[in-house]
Each structure stands twice: as C-alpha cells, then as structure tokens.
N, C-alpha and C positions, 0 to 999 in steps of 0.2 A: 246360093250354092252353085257352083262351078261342075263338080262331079256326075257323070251323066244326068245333064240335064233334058234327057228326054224323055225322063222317066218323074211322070210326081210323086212325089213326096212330102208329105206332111204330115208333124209330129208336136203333139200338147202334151205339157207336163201341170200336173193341178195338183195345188197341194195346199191342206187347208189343216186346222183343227177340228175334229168332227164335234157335234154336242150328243152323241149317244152314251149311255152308261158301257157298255162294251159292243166290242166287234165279234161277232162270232160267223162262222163260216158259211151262214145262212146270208148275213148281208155282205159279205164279199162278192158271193155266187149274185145276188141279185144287184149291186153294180154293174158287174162284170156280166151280166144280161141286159141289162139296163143300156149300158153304152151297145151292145151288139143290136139291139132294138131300135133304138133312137138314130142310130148311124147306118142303118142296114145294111150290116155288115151282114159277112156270109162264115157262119162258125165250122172249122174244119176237121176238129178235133175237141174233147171234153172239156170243159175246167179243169183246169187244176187248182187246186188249194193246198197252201203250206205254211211251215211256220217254224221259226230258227228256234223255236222253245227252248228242245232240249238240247243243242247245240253251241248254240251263242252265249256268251259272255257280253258280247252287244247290243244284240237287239234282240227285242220282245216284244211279238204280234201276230200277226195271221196276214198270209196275201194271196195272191191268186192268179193265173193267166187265162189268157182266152185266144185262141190262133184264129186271124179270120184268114176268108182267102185272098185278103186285099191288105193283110196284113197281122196287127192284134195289139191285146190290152192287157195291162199291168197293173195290178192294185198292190202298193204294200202300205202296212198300217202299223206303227208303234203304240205299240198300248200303255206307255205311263207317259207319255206326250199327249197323248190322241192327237196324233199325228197321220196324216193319209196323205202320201203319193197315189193320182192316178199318173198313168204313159200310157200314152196313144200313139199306133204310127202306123198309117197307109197310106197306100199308094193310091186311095180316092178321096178327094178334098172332103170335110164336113167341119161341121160349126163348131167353133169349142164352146160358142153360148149355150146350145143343145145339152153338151153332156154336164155343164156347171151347173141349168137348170135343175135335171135328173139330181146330182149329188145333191144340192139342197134339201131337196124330197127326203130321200134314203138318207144321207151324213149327217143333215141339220149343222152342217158349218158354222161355228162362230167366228172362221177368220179364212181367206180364200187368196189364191195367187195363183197365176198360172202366165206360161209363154208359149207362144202358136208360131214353131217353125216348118217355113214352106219352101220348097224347093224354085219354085216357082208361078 
C-alpha cells in the first residue's frame, strides 16, 4: 500500500465453517474477547452484538464489534451455512496464527481461509 504509509496497518479476514450446533450471543461476546486478549488490544467501548433476523430477506445470524484503541474486530456469522467472517484491523502488527488458534478452540472449524494485509 502506497497510501500514507507512515502509518501501520494491518488487516485479517478469517472465514471458516464453524462445527458448533449454533451461535448464540454468548460465543460471539467470547471471540470477540478472545481476539482482544490474545492481541492485547485496548477495548474502548462495549460489545456490540446484532443480528439482521428480523430485517433481512438475506441474511440470518448473529455478529458483533469490538472498538479497540488501536483499532477493532468484527465477527458476522450465517446460520444455515455455519458460516463465520472474522475482520481484524490495527494499526499494531499481531499474528493471525494467534487468533486462528483461539477460533479452533471456540468455532471447532471444519474448513478455515484467511488473508493477512499489511501495510507495510
């Protein structure tokens, strides 16, 4: 990346099939604490947790944010896929082997992909 590159930046997208019977807003909150733990991150504001239910025509699941002060994290989850987006993005380097670990823990993934862009 070209765009002020004086500033780091680095952003992971991980997206897996989880093996849990559902997602419920308990294991959202505890990703979404999971990666702030593991990455010591600095939280700046609550969880939020949400969910397109009663809205969407599209999608159907439960997600969640977490603002840190170095940046923050994003979980959304499709529930007749079992499908899970995390997004990670700060402006202080950390591993994405870290947080892939944690999801196995929590998710029990039977299928994982992710891409680790850095700014520099």
């Amino acid at each position: 990346m070209t765009i002020c590159p004086q500033i780091r930046r680095q952003r992971a997208i991980i997206e897996g099939l989880h093996g849990l019977e559902t997602i419920t807003d308990q294991i959202v909150r505890q990703v979404l604490q999971a990666m702030t733990n593991t990455l010591g991150m600095k939280p700046i504001a609550e969880t939020v947790i949400f969910s397109p239910d009663h809205v969407s025509e599209l999608h159907h699941g439960i997600g969640g944010f977490q603002a840190w002060a170095e940046s923050g994290c994003s979980l959304y989850t499709w529930r007749d896929y079992r499908l899970f987006t995390l997004d990670l993005y700060s402006c202080k380097p950390f591993a994405v082997s870290d947080c892939i670990q944690k999801l196995e823990v929590i998710l029990l993934p039977e299928a994982i992909e992710w891409r680790d862009i850095r700014s520099r």
